[in-house]
C-alpha positions in Angstrom: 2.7 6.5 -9.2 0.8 9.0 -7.5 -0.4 9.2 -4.1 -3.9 9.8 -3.6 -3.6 11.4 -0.4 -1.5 14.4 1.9 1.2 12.5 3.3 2.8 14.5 6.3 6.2 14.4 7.7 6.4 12.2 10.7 6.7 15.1 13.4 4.8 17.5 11.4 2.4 19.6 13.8 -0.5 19.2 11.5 -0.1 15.1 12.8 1.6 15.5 16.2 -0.6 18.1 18.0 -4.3 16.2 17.5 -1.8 12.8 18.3 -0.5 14.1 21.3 -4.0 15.4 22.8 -5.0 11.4 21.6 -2.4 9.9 23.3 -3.6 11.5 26.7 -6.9 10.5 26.2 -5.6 6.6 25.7 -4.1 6.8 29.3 -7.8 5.4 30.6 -7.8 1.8 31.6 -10.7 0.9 29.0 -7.8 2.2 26.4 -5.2 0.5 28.0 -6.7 -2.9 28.2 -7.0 -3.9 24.7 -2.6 -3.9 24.7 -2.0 -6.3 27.5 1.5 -5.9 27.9 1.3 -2.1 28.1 -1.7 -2.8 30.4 0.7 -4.1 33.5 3.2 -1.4 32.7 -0.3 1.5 33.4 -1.3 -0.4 36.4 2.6 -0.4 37.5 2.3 3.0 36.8 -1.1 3.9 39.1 0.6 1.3 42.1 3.5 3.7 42.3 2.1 7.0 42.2 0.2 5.5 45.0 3.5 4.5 47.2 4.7 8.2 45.7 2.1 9.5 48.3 2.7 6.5 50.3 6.3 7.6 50.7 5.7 11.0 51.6 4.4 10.2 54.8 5.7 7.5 55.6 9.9 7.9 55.9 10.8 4.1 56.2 10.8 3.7 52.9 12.3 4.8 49.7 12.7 8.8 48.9 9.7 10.3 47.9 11.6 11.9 44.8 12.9 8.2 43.9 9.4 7.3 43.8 7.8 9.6 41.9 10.6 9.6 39.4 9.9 5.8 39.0 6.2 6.8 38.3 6.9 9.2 35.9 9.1 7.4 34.0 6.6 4.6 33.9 3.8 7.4 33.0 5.8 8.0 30.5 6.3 4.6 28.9 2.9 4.2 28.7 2.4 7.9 27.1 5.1 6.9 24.6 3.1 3.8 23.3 0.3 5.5 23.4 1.4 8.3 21.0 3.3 5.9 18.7 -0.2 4.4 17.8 -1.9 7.9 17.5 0.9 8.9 15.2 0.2 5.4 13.0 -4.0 6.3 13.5 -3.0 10.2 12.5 -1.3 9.5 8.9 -4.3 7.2 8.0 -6.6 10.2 9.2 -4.9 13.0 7.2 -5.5 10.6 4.4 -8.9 10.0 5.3 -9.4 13.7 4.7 -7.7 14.3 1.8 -10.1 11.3 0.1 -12.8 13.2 2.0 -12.6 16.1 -0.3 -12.7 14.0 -3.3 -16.5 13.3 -2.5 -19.1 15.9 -3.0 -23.0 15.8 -2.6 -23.9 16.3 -6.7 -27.2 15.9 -8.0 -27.6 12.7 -10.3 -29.8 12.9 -13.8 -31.9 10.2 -12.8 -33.5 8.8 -16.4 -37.4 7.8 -16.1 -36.5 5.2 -18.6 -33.0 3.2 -18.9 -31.8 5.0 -22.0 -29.9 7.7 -23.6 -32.1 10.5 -24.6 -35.2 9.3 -21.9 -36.4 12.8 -19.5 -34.2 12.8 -16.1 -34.6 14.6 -13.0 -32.2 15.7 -10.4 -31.9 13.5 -7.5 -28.7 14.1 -4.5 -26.3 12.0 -5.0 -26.5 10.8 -0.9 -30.0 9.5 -2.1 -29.4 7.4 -4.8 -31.3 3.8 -4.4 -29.2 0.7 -5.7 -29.9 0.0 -9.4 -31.5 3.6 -10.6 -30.3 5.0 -13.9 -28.3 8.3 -14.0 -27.1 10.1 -17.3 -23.4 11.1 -17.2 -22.8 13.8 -19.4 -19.4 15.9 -20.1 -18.5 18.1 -17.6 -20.4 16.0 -15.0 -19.6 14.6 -11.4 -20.1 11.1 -11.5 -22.7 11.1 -8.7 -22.2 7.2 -7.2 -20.1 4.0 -7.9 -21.9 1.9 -11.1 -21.9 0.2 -14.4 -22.1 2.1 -17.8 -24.9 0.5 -20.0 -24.8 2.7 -22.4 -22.3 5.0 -24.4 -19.2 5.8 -24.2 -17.1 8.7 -22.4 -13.5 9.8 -21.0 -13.3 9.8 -17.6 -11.1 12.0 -15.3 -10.2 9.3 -12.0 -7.5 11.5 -10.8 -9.6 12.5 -7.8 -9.2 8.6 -6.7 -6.3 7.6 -7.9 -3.9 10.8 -8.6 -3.2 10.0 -12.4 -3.9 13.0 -14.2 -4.4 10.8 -17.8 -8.1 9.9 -18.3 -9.3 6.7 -19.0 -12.1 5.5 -21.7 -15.4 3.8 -20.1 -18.0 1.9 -21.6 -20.6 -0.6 -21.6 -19.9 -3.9 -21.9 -16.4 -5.6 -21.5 -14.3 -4.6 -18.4 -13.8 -1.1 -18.9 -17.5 -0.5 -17.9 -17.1 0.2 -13.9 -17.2 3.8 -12.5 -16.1 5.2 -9.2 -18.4 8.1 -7.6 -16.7 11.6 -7.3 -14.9 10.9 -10.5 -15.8 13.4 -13.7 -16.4 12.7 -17.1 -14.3 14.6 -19.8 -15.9 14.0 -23.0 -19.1 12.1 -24.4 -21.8 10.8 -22.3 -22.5 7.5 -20.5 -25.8 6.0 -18.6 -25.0 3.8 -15.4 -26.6 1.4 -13.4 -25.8 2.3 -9.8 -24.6 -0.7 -8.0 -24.0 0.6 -4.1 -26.3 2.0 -1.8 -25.8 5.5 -0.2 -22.4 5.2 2.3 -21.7 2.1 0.3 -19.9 3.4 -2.5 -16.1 2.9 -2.8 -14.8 6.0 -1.7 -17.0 5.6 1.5 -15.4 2.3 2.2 -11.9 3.7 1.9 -12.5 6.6 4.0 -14.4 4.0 6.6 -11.3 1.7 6.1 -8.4 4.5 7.1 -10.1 6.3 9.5 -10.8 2.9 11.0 -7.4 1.9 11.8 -8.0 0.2 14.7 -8.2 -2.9 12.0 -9.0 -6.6 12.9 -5.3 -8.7 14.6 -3.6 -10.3 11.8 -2.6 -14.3 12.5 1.0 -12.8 12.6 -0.2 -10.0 15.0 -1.9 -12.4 17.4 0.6 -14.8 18.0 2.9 -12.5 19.0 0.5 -11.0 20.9 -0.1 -14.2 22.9 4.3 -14.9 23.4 4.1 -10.8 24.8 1.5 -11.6 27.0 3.3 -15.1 28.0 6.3 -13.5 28.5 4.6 -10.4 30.7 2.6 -13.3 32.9 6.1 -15.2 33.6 8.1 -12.1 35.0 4.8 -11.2 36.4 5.2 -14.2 38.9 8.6 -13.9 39.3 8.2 -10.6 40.4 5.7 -11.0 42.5 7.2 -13.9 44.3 10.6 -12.3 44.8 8.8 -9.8 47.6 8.8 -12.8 49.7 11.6 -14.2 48.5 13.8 -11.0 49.2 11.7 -9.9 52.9 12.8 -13.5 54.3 16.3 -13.3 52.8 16.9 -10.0 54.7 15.7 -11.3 57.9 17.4 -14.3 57.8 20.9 -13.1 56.3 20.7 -9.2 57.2 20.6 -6.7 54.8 18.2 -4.6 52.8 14.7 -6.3 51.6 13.8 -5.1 47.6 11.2 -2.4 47.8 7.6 -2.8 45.8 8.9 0.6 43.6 11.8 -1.6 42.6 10.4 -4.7 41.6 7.5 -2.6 39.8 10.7 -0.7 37.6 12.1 -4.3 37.2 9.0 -5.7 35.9 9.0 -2.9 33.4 11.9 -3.4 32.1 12.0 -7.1 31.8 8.7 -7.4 30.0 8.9 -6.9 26.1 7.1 -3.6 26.7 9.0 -2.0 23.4 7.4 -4.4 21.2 4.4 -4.3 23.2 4.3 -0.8 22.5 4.9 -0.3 18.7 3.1 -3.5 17.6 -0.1 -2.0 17.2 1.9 0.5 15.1 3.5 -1.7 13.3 0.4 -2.4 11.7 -1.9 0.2 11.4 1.6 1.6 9.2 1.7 -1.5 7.4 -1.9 -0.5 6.2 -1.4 3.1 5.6 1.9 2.1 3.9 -0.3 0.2 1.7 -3.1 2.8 0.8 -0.1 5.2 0.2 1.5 2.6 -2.7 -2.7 3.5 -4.0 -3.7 0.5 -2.8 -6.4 -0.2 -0.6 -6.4 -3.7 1.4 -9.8 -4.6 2.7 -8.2 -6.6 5.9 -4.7 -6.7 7.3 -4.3 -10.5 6.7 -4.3 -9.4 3.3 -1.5 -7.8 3.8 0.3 -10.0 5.9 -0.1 -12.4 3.5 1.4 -10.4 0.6 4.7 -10.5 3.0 4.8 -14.9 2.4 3.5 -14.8 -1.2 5.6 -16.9 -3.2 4.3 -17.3 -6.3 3.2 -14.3 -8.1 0.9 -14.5 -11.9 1.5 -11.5 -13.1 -0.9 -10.1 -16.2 1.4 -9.6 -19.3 -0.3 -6.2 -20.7 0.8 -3.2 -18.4 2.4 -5.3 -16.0 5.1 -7.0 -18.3 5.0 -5.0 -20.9 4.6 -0.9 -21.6 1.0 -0.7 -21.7 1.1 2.0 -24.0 1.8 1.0 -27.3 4.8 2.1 -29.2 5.2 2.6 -32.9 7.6 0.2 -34.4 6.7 -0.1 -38.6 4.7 1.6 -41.1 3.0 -0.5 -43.7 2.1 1.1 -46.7 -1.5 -0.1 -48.9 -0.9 -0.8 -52.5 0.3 1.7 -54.7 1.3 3.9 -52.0 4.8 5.0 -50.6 5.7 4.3 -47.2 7.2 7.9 -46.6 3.8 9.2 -47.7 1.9 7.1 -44.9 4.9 8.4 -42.2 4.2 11.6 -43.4 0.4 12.1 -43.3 0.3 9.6 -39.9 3.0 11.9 -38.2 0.6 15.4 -39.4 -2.5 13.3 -37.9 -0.3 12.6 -34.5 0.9 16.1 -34.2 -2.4 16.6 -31.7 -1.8 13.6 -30.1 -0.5 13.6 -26.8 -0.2 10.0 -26.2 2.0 7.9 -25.5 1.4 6.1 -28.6 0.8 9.0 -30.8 4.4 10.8 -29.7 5.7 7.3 -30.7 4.4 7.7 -34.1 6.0 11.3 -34.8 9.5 9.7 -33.5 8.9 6.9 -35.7 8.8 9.5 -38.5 11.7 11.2 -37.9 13.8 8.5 -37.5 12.7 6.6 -40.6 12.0 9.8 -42.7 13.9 12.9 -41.2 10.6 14.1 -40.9 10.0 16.9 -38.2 7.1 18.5 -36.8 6.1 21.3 -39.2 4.3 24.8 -39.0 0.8 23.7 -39.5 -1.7 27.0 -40.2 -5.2 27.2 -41.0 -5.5 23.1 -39.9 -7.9 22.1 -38.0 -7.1 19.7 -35.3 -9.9 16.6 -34.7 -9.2 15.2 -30.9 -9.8 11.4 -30.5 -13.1 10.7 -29.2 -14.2 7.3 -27.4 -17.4 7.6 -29.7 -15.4 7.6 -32.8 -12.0 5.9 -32.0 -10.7 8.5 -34.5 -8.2 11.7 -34.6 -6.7 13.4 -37.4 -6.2 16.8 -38.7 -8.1 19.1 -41.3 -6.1 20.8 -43.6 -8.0 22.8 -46.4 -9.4 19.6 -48.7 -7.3 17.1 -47.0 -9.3 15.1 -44.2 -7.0 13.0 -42.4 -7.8 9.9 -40.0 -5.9 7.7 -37.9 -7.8 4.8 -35.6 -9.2 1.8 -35.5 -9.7 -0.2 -38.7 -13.6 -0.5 -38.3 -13.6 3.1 -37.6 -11.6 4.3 -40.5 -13.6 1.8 -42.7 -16.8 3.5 -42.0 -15.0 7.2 -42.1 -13.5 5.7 -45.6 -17.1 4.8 -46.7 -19.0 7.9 -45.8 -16.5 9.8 -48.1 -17.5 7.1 -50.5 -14.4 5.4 -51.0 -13.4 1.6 -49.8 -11.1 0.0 -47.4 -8.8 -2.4 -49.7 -8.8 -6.0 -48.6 -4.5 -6.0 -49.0 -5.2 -2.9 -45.5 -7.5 -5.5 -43.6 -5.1 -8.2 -43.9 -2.1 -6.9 -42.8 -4.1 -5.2 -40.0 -5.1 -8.8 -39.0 -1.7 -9.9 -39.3 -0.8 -7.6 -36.9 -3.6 -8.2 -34.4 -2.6 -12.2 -34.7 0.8 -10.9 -33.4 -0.3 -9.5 -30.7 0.3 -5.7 -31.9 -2.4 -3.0 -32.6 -3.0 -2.1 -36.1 -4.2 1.8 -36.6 -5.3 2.4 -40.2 -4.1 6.1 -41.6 -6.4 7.5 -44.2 -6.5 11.0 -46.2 -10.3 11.4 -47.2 -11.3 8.5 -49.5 -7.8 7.1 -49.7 -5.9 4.5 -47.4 -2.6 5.1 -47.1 -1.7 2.4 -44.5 -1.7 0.5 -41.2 0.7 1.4 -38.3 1.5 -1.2 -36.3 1.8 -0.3 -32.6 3.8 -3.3 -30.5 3.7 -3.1 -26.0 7.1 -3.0 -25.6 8.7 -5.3 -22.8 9.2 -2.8 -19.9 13.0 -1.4 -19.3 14.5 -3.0 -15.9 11.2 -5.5 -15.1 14.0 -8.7 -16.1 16.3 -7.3 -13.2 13.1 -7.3 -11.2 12.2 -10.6 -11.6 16.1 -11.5 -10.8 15.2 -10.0 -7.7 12.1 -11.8 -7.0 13.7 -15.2 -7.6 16.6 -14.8 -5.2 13.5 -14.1 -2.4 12.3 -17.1 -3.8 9.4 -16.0 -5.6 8.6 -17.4 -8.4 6.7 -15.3 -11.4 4.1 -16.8 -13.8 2.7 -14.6 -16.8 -0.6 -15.3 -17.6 -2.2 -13.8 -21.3 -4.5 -14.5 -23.8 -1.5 -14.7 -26.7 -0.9 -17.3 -28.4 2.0 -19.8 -27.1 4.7 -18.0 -29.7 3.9 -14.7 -28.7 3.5 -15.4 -25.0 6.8 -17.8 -25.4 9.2 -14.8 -27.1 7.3 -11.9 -24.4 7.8 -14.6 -21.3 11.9 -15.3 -22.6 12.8 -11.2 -23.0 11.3 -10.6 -20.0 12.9 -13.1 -17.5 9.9 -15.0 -15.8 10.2 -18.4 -14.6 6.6 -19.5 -16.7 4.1 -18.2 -18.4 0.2 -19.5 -19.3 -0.8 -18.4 -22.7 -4.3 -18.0 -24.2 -5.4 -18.1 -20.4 -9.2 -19.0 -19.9 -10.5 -18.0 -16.5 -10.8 -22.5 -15.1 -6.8 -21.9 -16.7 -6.1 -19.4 -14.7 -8.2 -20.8 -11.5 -7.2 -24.5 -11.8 -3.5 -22.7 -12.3 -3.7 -21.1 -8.8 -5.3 -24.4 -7.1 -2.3 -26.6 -8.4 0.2 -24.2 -6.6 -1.9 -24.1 -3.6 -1.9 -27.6 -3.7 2.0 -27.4 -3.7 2.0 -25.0 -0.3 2.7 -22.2 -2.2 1.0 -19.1 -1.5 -0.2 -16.8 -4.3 -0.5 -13.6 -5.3 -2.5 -12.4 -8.7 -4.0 -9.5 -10.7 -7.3 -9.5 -12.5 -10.1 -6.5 -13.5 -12.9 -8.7 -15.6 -15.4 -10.2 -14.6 -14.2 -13.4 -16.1 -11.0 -13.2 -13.2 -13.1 -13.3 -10.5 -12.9 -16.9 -10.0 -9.4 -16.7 -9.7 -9.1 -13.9 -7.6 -11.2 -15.2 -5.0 -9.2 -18.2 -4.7 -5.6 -16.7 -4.4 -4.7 -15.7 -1.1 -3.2 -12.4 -2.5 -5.7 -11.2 -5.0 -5.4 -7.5 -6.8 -8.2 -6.6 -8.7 -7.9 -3.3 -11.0 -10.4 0.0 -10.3 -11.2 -0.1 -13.5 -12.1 -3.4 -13.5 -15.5 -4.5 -13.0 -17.7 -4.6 -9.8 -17.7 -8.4 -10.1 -14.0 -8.4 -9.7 -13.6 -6.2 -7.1 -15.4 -7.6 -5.2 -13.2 -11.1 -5.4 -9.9 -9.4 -4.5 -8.8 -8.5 -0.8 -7.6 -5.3 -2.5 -7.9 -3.1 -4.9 -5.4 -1.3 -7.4 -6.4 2.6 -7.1 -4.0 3.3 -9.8 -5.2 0.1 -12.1 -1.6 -0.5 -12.3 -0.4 -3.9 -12.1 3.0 -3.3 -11.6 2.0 -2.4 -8.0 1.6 -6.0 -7.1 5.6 -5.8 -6.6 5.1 -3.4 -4.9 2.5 -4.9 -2.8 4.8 -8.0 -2.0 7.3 -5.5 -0.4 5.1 -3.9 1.6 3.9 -7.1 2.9 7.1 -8.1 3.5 8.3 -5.0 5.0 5.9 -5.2 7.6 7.0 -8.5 8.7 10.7 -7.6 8.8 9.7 -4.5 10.7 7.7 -6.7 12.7 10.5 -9.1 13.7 13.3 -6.6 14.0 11.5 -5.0 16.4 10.6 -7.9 18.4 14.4 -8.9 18.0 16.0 -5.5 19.7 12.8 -5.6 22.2 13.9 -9.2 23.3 17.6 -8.2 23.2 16.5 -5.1 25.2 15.4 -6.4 28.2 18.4 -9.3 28.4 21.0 -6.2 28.4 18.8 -4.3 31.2 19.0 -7.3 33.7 22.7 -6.0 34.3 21.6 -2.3 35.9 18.5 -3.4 37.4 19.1 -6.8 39.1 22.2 -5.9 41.0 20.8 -2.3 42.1 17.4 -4.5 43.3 19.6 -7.3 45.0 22.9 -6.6 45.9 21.6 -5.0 49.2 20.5 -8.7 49.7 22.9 -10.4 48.1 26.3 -8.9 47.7 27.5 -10.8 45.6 25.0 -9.7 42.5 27.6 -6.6 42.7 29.4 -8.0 40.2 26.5 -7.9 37.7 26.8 -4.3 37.6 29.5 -3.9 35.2 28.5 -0.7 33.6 29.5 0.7 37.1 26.7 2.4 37.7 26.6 5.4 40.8 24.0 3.9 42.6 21.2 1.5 43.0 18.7 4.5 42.8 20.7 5.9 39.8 21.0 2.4 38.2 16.9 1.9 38.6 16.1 5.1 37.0 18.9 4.9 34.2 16.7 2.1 33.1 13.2 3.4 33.5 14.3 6.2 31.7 15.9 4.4 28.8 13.0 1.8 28.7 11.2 4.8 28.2 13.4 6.5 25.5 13.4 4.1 23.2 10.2 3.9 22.6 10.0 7.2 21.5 13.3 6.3 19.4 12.2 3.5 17.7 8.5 5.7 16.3 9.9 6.2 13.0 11.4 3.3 12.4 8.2 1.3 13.3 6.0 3.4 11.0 8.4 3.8 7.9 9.1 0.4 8.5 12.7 -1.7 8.2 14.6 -1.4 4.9 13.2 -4.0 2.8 15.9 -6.0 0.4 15.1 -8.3 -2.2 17.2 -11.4 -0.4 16.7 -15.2 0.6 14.9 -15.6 4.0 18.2 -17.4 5.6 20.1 -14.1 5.1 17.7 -12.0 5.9 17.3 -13.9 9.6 20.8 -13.2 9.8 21.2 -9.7 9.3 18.3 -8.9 10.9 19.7 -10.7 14.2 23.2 -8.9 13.7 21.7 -5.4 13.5 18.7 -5.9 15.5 19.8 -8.7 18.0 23.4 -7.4 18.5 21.8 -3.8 18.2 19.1 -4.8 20.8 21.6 -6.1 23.1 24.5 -3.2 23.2 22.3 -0.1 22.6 20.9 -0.4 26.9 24.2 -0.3 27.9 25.2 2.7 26.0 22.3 4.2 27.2 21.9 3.4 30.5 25.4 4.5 31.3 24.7 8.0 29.6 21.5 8.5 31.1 23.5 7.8 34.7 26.2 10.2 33.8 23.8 12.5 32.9 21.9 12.0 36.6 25.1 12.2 38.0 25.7 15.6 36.6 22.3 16.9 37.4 22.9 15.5 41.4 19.4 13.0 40.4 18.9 9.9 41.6 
């Protein structure tokens, strides 16, 4: 798999100088607002630059230098959840640019009637109406997203989805979609555009990462409301121990809590680490996504791929190779099989396929035949047109391709496919193989049975998947032997065989039904249904419009294999999610022991014995955890964009682990670092 855009290094300056000059421009309240928790710690922030001033005048109070180091440490915070969401918004935007260059202003062949060979005249591709027909010839920019009506042609997609092999489209079936910007290779086509100018795909990507400020996921705004819970609960507590701590001095003696200090221990005992990597933790979990090639048209998409538990997984190119393999030669009457490996290896010598290399192995394992020295041949390239290659070589006129195509190449040379051929090619076909028929001018030597090989490693992936507890379901059109023998060598837990699309629909609605949520593939027209009903739905780019429009996202690489992929992602971001929200939680329980006694003891002396990381002083102790409140914010960037370590284990363990490393973690981690920071004040005569 290919990416389909620049991905930089984290701290790379091409992403960390525009995100820094952002992440100053956030610090206005209108910014601010829309992250509630982060919210208080910017108005905490403004309130004690204020006393900062305050102080400086005014000599009753704390030290103007304690004061403004609160502030800037609280600045600070606020900068550092600030730039951890520029740096999230910045990766999408590089990406946004690199699929920016993909689209160029062409001119389109618009055709003054709806047919090959009709007069055309140029028209900019940025005004292009919905439904006018454009000519696609080789060599040509395909000027908007549409349908091919017409013809056939290979088409270069690599601009959109990185692979460098082309693909085949035509009309009819559900290989007939195109995608604007990509170019056709060979052949011609005429397409129906189907989007309007801005519409078209690439558009709506590019409008879909450069806006990463992307709708709150259930997930997202839930935990949004405990932060904000939280925040309004030590808000009052703070707020009331002013009071609290001005009577308690003038009744018991001692020192009343100053507004700086309550303001640094609201700070630190709201989740504000969560509070400032959550929006992060999502606009990743996006970009994540759209680097996998994939591109989710909502976040609850991909939340949802995180608690998908029953995945239907297509059986060609997801299961199985895809690309055919050769796995038998079968010789027509009266003719030796090593003559049929023999002129079908000299016709694949050309053929860079996957399933023409195939063949010449086949050859030289069966045969010992190898590659030869081929001079004065001339070599025929498969074309979409005629579903044909071969080689010339002086009277010899070699074919290999489809069995209707050889027929009529057969025929023109005035020779005749035998019936024995057409048999065993249906054979094959009824098997669930691909039959190419081999022929040397009039003569038939053969079929070559080409077989999609079960994929090396997908059993072990399936093993994986069913200790998460998800449970795989391969749908196909074979028939219940072939599905039955494909479903058993690769490890599935079921399989649907000769699938209809109210199969495959009524399929998804049963598990539904169950409280299962589920996750599919499709690229026809006739998987729509489906798609739109699974909360998880993966339509193919090459599919058709029809079914990309019924999935929540779409396959760049029309590579179902992805859909695991997909699943960790999902998940992923709900680990990262949680751990975070873990260590935040733990966080703030660890800084109680620096803050609360250096806020209180003055009052109460007794809260001395909280402080058992010894601290120097009650100034030191304050700003120790300021600082580190800020610090790990900054810390904690990477690991909330890459995301947590995703393992393919049940949810019980995974709660576990992630409460020993990220609970534990949370909880120890303040006290190293609080007690560093204050040896590190202590050194520098701070605080």
């Amino acid at each position: 798999m290919t990416e389909p855009s620049i991905v930089h290094p984290l701290f790379a300056p091409a992403l960390l100088k525009p995100a820094l000059a952002d992440s100053l421009r956030r610090l206005r309240p209108e910014a601010q607002w829309r992250n509630p928790v982060m919210f208080v710690v910017w108005v905490g922030s403004v309130l004690t630059t204020v006393l900062g001033f305050v102080a400086l005048k005014d000599h009753t109070g704390p030290a103007p230098g304690f004061v403004f180091a609160v502030a800037a440490c609280l600045w600070l915070t606020v900068w550092f959840a600030n730039l951890a969401e520029a740096l999230a918004e910045g990766r999408g935007k590089a990406q946004a640019a690199a699929l920016r260059a993909a689209k160029q202003r062409v001119y389109a062949k618009v055709l003054q009637q709806p047919h090959f060979g009709a007069s055309w005249l140029p028209v900019p591709s940025d005004e292009l109406s919905r439904d006018k027909i454009v000519l696609v010839e080789a060599g040509d920019v395909m000027p908007a997203d549409g349908e091919v009506i017409e013809g056939m042609a290979s088409v270069d997609e690599s601009a959109i989805t990185g692979e460098s092999a082309p693909v085949i489209r035509e009309s009819g079936g559900d290989r007939s979609a195109v995608t604007g910007g990509t170019r056709v290779l060979s052949d011609w086509i005429v397409v129906r555009v189907t989007t309007r100018p801005g519409e078209a795909f690439l558009d709506r990507m590019i409008a879909m990462v450069e806006g990463a400020r992307r709708a709150r996921t259930p997930n997202e705004i839930a935990l949004t409301i405990l932060l904000v819970a939280l925040t309004m609960v030590f808000l009052v507590v703070c707020a009331t121990l002013l009071p609290f701590s001005i009577y308690s001095a003038q009744a018991a003696g001692g020192t009343a809590v100053s507004v700086v200090v309550l303001i640094a221990l609201l700070v630190c005992l709201i989740p504000t680490t969560i509070g400032a990597l959550l929006s992060a933790i999502g606009i990743a979990g996006m970009s994540r996504m759209l680097r996998a090639n994939v591109m989710a048209t909502s976040g609850r998409a991909v939340e949802a791929a995180g608690d998908v538990d029953v995945l239907l997984l297509d059986k060609t190119g997801t299961i199985t190779l895809g690309s055919r393999h050769a796995t038998a030669f079968h010789p027509a009457p009266g003719v030796d099989e090593r003559e049929l490996a023999d002129a079908a290896q000299m016709a694949s010598l050309p053929d860079e396929t996957p399933e023409g290399r195939s063949i010449v192995v086949l050859a030289k394992q069966r045969y010992a035949l190898r590659e030869r020295p081929l001079h004065d041949v001339g070599f025929v390239a498969f074309s979409a047109r005629t579903r044909m290659s071969g080689v010339d070589a002086g009277e010899r006129h070699i074919r290999k391709g489809a069995v209707d195509a050889v027929a009529a190449f057969v025929a023109d040379a005035g020779g005749q496919m035998p019936q024995a051929v057409r048999t065993v090619a249906e054979s094959i076909a009824r098997a669930g193989g691909t039959p190419l028929v081999v022929a040397d001018g009039v003569h038939v030597l053969g079929v070559i049975e080409l077989k999609d090989i079960v994929k090396g490693g997908i059993r072990e992936r399936f093993a994986e998947l069913r200790r998460m507890g998800i449970k795989t379901v391969m749908i196909t059109g074979d028939n219940r032997l072939t599905a039955a023998a494909i479903a058993a060598e690769a490890g599935v837990d079921d399989f649907l065989a000769e699938a209809m699309p109210e199969d495959k629909l009524a399929l998804i609605r049963r598990h539904q039904a169950e409280g299962h949520l589920v996750a599919m593939t499709g690229d026809g027209t006739n998987d729509a249904p489906a798609l739109a009903q699974a909360d998880v739905a993966v339509a193919m780019n090459s599919g058709t419009p029809t079914a990309k429009e019924a999935g929540n996202m779409v396959d760049l690489d029309s590579n179902p294999t992805e859909l695991l992929e997909i699943v960790e992602v999902g998940k992923q971001m709900l680990m990262t999610r949680g751990a975070l929200t873990t260590f935040s939680i733990s966080n703030d329980v660890a800084k109680y022991f620096a803050i609360i006694p250096a806020a209180f003891a003055g009052t109460y002396p007794q809260l001395a014995a909280l402080d058992v990381m010894h601290l120097r002083s009650p100034e030191s102790a304050i700003l120790s955890a300021v600082i580190f409140n800020a610090l790990i914010i900054v810390l904690l960037i990477p690991l909330a964009l890459k995301g947590v370590a995703w393992r393919a284990r049940p949810a019980v363990e995974l709660l576990r682990r992630n409460l020993l490393i990220y609970g534990l973690g949370g909880l120890l981690a303040p006290f190293v670092g609080i007690k560093l920071i204050d040896l590190l004040l202590t050194v520098l005569h701070a605080g």
